[in-house]
TIDO-103933 format. One record per residue (C-alpha): residue in one letter; x negated, y, z negated. Coordinates in steps of 0.2 Angstrom, whole numbers, always signed. Each point is the difference from the previous one (the first is absolute). Layout:
BEGIN
['A' [X Y Z]];
...
END
This chain:
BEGIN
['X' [-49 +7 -64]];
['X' [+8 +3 +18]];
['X' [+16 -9 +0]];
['X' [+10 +5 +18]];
['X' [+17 -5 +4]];
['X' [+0 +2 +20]];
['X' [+15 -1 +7]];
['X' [+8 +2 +17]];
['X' [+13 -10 +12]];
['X' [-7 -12 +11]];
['X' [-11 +1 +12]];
['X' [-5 +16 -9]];
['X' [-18 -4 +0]];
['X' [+0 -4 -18]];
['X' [-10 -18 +2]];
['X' [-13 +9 +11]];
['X' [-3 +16 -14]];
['X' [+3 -12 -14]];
['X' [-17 -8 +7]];
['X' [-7 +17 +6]];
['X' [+0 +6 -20]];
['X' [-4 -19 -6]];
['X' [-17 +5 +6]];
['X' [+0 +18 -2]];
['X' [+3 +1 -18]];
['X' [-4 -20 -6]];
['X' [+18 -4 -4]];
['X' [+10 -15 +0]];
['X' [+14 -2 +12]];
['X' [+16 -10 -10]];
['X' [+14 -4 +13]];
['X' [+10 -9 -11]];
['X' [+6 -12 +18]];
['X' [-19 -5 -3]];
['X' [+2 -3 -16]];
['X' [+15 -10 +0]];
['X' [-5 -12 +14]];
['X' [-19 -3 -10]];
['X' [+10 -3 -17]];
['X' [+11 -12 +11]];
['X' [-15 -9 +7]];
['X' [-10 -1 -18]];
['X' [+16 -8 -7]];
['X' [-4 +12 -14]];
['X' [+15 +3 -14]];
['X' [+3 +17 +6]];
['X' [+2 -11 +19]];
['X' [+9 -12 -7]];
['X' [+11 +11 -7]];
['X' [+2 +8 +15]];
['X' [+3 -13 +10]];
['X' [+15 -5 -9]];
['X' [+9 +17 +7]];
['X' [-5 -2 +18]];
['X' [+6 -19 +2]];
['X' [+17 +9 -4]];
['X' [-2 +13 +11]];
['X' [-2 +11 -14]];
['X' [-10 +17 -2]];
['X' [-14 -4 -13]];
['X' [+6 +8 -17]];
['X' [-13 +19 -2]];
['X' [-8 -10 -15]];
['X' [-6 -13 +8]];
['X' [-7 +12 +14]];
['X' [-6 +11 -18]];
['X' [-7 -16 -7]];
['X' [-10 -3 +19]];
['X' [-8 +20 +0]];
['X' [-3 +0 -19]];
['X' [-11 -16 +3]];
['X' [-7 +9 +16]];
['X' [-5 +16 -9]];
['X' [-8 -11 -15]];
['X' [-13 -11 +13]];
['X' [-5 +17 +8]];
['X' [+2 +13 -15]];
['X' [-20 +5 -1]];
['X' [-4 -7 +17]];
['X' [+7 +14 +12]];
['X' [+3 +19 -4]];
['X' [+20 -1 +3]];
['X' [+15 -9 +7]];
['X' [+12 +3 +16]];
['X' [+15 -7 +0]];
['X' [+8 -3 +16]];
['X' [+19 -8 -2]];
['X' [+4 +2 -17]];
['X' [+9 +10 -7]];
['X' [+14 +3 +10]];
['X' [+12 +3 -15]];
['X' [+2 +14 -15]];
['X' [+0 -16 -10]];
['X' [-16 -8 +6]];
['X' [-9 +19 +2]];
['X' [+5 -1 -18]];
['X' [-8 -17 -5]];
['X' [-15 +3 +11]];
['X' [-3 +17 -10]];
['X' [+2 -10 -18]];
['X' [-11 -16 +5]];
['X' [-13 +15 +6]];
['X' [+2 +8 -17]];
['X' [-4 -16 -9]];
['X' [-15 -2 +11]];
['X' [-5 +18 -4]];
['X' [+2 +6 +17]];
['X' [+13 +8 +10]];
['X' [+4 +6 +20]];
['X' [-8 +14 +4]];
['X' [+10 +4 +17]];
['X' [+13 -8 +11]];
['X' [-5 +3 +20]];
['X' [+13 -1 +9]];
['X' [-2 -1 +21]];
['X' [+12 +10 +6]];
['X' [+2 -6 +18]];
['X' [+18 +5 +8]];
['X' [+12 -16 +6]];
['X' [-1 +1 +18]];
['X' [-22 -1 +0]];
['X' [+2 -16 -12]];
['X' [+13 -8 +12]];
['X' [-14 +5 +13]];
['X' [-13 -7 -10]];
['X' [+8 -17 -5]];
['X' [+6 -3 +18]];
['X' [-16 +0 +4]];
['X' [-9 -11 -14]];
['X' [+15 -9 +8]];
['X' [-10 -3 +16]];
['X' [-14 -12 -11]];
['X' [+7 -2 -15]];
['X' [+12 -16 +4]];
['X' [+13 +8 -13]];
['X' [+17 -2 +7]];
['X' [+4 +15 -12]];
['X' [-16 +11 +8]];
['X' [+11 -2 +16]];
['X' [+19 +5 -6]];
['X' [+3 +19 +0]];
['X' [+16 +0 -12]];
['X' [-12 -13 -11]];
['X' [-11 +12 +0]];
['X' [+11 +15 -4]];
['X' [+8 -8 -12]];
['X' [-17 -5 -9]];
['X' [-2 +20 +0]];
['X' [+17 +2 -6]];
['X' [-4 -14 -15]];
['X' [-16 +9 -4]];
['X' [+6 +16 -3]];
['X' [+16 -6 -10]];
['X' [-12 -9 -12]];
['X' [-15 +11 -3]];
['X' [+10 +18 -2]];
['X' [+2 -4 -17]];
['X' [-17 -8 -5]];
['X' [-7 +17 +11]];
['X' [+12 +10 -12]];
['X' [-7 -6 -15]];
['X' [-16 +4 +4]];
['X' [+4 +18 +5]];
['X' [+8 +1 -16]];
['X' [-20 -3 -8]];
['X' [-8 +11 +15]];
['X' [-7 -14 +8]];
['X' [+7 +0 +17]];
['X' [-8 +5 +17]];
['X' [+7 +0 +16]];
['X' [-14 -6 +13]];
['X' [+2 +4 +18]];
['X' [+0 -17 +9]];
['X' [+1 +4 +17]];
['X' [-17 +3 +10]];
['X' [-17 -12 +2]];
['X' [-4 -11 -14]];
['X' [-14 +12 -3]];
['X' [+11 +13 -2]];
['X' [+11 -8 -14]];
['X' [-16 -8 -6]];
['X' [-5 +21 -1]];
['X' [+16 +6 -9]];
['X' [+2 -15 -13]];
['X' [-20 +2 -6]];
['X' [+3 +19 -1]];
['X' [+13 -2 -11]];
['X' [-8 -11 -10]];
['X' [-14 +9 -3]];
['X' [+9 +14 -6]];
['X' [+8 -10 -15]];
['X' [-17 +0 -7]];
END
């Protein structure tokens, strides 16, 4: 199996790639945001669960996100030829839970891809999804450098572990979509 992580700070390009590879390589695309709101909406237990986190304004505990993917990878396990996961991990702890519920499913990640896009083009990037978008934090520059800041607090460590197994790689994010598209399918094919 293809199991990607692909990460990247927002407005990265990671949504457009993550669709981009969808297709190329017949994957599925777990954003754990998605996965959360359909739990919520099916009132499932795992939702359920959940939902007594958020009404406290709470972050929802990593096993009940755990519990969410697992069920994910069991419905789709045979169906598709791999996993990206886009939004999860974003800690060494749940890099490491992610790895031991892969195990248990006989998998494992083959690569992290990380967009490397500098801070001043995703400010660029998200002021201008600004324009259409109707996000007030699309239109916010310190919102938005901030984000950049938050994302790179919490994924050094998660990027880190993965070095630490070799792998990690770096993509270019800056250029045309087709570009990017380019470099992340190259290095993908290489891993085989």
């Amino acid at each position: 199996m293809l199991n990607l992580i692909l990460f990247g700070p927002p407005g990265s390009g990671k949504g457009t790639q993550a669709q981009f590879l969808v297709e190329k390589y017949h994957l599925l695309h777990i954003s754990t945001g998605d996965l959360l709101r359909s739990e919520l909406k099916a009132s499932t237990p795992l939702g359920l669960e959940a939902k007594k986190y958020i009404d406290k304004g709470e972050l929802v505990p990593d096993e009940v996100v755990i519990g969410m993917i697992s069920s994910q990878l069991d419905q789709n396990i045979g169906k598709v030829k791999g996993f990206i996961f886009d939004g999860f991990p974003r800690t060494r702890a749940q890099a490491e839970a992610l790895d031991k519920l892969l195990d248990f499913k006989n998998t494992s990640i083959t690569q992290v891809l990380a967009l490397d896009v500098p801070e001043e083009e995703v400010v660029a990037r998200i002021l201008n999804r600004g324009l259409t978008s109707g996000r007030s934090d699309d239109n916010n520059q310190e919102i938005i450098k901030n984000r950049f800041t938050v994302y790179l607090n919490e994924t050094t460590a998660v990027a880190d572990h993965y070095k630490d197994f070799d792998k990690f790689t770096a993509i270019p994010g800056k250029g045309s979509i087709e570009e990017v598209f380019e470099s992340l399918t190259k290095a993908i094919d290489a891993l085989s």
